[in-house]
C-alpha positions, -999 to +999 in steps of 0.1 A: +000+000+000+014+032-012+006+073-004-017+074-028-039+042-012-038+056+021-052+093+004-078+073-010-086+057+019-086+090+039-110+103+011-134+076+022-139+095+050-163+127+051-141+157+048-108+139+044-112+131+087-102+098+103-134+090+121-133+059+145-174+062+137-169+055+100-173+064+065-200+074+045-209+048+018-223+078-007-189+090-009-183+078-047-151+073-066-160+105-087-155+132-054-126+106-042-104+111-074-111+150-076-092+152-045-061+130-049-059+139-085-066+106-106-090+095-132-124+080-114-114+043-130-079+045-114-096+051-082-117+019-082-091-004-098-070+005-065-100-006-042-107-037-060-068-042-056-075-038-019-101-067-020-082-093-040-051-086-015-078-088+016-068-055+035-111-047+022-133-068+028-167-039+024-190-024+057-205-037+091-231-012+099-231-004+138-261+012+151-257+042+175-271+029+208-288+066+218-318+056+193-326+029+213-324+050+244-293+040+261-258+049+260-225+035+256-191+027+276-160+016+268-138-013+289-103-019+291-094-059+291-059-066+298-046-099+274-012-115+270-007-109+232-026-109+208-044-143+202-055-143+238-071-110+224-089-135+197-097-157+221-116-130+243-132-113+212-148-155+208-158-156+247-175-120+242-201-134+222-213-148+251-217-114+272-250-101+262-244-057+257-211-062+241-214-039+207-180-036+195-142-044+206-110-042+192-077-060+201-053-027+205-017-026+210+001+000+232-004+019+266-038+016+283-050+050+297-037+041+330+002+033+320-001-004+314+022-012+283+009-043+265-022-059+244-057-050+257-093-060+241-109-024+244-151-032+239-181-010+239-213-016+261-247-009+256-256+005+292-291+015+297-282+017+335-258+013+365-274-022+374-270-037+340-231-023+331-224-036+368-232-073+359-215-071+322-181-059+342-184-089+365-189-113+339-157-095+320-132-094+346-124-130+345-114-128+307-086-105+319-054-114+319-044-097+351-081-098+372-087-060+365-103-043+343-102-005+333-131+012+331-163+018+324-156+051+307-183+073+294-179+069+252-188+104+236-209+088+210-223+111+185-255+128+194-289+114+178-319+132+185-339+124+152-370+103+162-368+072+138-404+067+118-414+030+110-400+032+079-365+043+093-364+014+114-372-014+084-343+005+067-321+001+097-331-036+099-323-045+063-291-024+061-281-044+094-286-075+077-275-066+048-248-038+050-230-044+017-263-046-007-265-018-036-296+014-025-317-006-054-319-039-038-323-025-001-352-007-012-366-038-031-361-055+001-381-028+022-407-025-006-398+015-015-385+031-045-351+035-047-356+076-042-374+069-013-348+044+005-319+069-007-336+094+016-346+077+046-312+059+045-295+097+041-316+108+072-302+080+097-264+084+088-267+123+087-287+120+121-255+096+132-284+068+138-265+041+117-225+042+112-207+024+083-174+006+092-147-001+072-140-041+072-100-035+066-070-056+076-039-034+085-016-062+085-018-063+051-006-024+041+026-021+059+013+007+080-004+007+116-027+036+128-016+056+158-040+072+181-018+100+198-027+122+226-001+151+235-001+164+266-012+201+255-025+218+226+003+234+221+025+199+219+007+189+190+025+208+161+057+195+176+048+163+177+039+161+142+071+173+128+089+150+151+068+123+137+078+130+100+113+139+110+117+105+123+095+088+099+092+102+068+067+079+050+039+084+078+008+104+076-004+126+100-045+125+098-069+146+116-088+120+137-128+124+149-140+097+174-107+096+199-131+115+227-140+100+258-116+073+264-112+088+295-129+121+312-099+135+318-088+131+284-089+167+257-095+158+220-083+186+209-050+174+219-058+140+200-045+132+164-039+098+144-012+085+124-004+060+096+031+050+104+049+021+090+053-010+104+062-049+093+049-069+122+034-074+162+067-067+173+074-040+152+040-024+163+048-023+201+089-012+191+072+016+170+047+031+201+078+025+224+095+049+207+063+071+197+053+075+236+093+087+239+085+119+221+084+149+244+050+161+249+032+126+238+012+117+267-006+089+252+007+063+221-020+032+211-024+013+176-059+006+175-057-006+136-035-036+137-054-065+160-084-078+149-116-062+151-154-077+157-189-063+156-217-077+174-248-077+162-272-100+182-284-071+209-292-047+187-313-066+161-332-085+189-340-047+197-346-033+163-370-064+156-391-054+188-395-017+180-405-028+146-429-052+159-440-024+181-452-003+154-468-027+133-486-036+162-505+005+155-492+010+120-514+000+091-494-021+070-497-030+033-492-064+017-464-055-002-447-042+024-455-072+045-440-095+019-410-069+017-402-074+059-404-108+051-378-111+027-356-085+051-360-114+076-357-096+108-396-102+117-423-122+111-453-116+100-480-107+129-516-120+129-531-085+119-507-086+090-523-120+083-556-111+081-545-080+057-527-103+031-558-130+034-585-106+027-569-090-002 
């Protein structure tokens, strides 16, 4: 992977930002190749390079808790390397709440140099992110945990109509379909499900993440934190002085890993790198840097989304308003075929009688 993959890849990305929340799937190859300066076609023969090599593999779609009314923390989980950090990412399936984790490599908000499984929680209240920590601690390595801390998701305040939420449910299920056969799958016209679909990532109700490999590009991402705003433009040049092929990005998603903790002091990094070991040499001499208070790859370990809490959630609410919404039968056959929930007995009725 050369500079101009990793510009394309940063063009993925609204604004040219590295967002830990995602890219926006409408972002074509047209606007991508206006701003690194190649022909659309050169564009997507690089991407489908990425596929056959396997650092691509297309989206997960996470949903942002807040719409169904709770919020989200994050958890440290201290592993020794990184397949125990595999090995946890298996056992979390069993944790009902988890949402997302990460195997990360570097130094934990708290010092601790070494792998950790960082995960986010759904936490609707104290009661419930009290008994998911109890069943986590005995997948750590070490007995402790670090955390819960408060996750500064992006705000979501739009109220989610029926329609919104059978869109959710078939881009869930189906996050790497084309607009056209989503909205044959909801039963809308294309302009319609182009719309609705626009609302919920604009809203931040739905985020689209990138299924990439790092260990394939030869680069790892850095998450830096300096220790003041004014450390940061030092800290850059430092960076390229010492190595010239990285690229320092502007990062969006770094806040709340710890309340303490000032994004504006935050920034990321694509920084070579050949291996696990090389990885942990690079952030040992990263978190040497005067005014770098904080040095973690969070792109090289392996990466898992979990689904099952969320759709068992998204099914209920849709059940819920087809319980008071007057359906249609194409639109019946259409939640069908988006297989997220059956058919209730008033929808029955309506297909029979027609």
């Amino acid at each position: 992977m050369d500079d101009t993959d990793l510009r394309i890849f940063r063009w993925m990305y609204p604004g040219g930002v590295w967002s830990w929340w995602g890219t926006d799937p409408r972002i074509t190859t047209t606007k991508i190749a206006s701003r690194v300066g190649l022909e659309r076609t050169a564009v997507w023969a690089r991407i489908r390079h990425w596929k056959r090599d396997g650092f691509w593999d297309g989206f997960e779609v996470h949903v942002n808790p807040r719409i169904l009314g709770v919020d989200q923390v994050r958890v440290e989980i201290p592993v020794l390397g990184a397949a125990q950090g595999v090995d946890v990412l298996d056992q979390l399936e069993h944790v009902d709440g988890v949402l997302l984790a990460r195997v990360v490599f570097g130094v934990s908000v708290h010092g601790r140099e070494g792998e950790a499984v960082v995960l986010m929680l759904a936490a609707e209240d104290a009661t419930h992110v009290n008994r998911r920590m109890r069943l986590l601690r005995p997948l750590s390595s070490t007995g402790d945990l670090e955390g819960p801390f408060h996750d500064a998701l992006p705000p979501c305040t739009y109220r989610l109509t029926p329609l919104d939420w059978r869109i959710l449910a078939a881009v869930i299920a189906n996050p790497n379909a084309s607009p056209a056969r989503l909205a044959r799958l909801v039963g809308v016209t294309l302009k319609t499900f182009d719309h609705h679909r626009a609302i919920l990532i604009e809203r931040h109700a739905i985020f689209y993440l990138p299924k990439v490999d790092w260990s394939k590009t030869g680069f790892v991402g850095l998450e830096l934190f300096c220790r003041s705003v004014e450390d940061v433009d030092r800290v850059r040049a430092e960076l390229e002085s010492r190595y010239p092929a990285s690229i320092p990005m502007d990062l969006k998603g770094g806040e709340g890993i710890a309340p303490e903790w000032d994004h504006s002091t935050c920034f990321a990094v694509l920084a070579p790198v050949q291996s696990p070991n090389g990885v942990h040499a690079l952030i040992r001499d990263v978190s040497r840097i005067p005014g770098v208070r904080l040095a973690r790859s969070e792109t090289w370990g392996s990466e898992r989304l979990y689904l099952d809490w969320v759709r068992r959630r998204v099914a209920d609410r849709i059940a819920a308003t087809l319980a008071v919404v007057p359906v249609s039968v194409p639109r019946l056959a259409a939640r069908r075929r988006v297989g997220l929930v059956a058919a209730t007995p008033a929808e029955g009725r309506a297909a029979t009688s027609h």
